[in-house]
N, C-alpha and C positions, 0 to 999 in steps of 0.2 A: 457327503456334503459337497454343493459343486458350488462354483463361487461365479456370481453373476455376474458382468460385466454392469461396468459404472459409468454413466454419460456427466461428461463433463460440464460446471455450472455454466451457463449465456446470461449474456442480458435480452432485455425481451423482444431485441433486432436479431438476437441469435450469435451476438461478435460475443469474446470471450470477457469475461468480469475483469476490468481493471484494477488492478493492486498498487498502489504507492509504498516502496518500503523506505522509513525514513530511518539512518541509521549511520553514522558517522567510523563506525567501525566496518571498514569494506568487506574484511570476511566473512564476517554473521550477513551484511548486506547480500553479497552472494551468492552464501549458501539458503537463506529466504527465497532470494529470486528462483534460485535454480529449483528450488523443489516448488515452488508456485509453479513457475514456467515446465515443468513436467505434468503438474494438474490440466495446465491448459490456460490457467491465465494470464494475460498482459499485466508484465512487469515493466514498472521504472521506478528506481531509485534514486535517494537525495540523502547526500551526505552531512545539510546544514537546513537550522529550521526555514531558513530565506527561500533555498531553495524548494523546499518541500513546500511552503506557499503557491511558487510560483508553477512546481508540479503540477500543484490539483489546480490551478485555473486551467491550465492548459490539457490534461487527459481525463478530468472530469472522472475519479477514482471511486468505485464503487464499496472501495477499501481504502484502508491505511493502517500497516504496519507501523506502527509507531516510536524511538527509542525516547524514554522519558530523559534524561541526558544527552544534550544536544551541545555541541562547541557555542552556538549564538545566542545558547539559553535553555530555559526547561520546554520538556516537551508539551507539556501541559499547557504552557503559554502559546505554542505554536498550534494547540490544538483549537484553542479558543480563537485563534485569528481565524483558522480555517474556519471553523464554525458561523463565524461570521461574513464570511468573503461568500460559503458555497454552498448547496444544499447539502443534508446530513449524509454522513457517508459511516458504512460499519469501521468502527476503529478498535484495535489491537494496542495494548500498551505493552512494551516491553523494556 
């Protein structure tokens, strides 16, 4: 069994898939990032749902890692804003 080599997921410029990981606990945030950013994706993290709003105007995330427990509030509430702010983006709850 020989094992094929894996091409990394692009958006359809060819730049790598942006990831938003929102997450208040910095070492699960991290240890996300890190194993994303070995796949090949652009990572940026937000530690509060404010920020995570202000994330996705600004990198335009074709993900979002999510924690449903957020210091400023549920994440479910932050999700719904973004929803509204930005076009649909694949989301993770966690």
């Amino acid at each position: 069994m020989t094992n094929a080599p894996t091409e990394n997921l692009t958006r359809a410029d060819g730049s790598p898939l942006r990831v938003l990981v929102v997450d208040d606990e910095q070492m699960l945030a991290d240890l996300l990032a890190s194993a994303l950013r070995y796949e090949g994706w652009e990572v940026t993290t937000a530690g509060t749902g404010i920020a995570a709003v202000r994330s996705a105007q600004e990198i335009d995330p074709d993900v979002i890692v999510l924690d449903i427990m957020l210091p400023d509030g549920s994440g479910l509430r932050i999700l719904e804003e973004l929803r509204r702010q930005r076009k649909p983006a694949g989301v993770i709850i966690i």
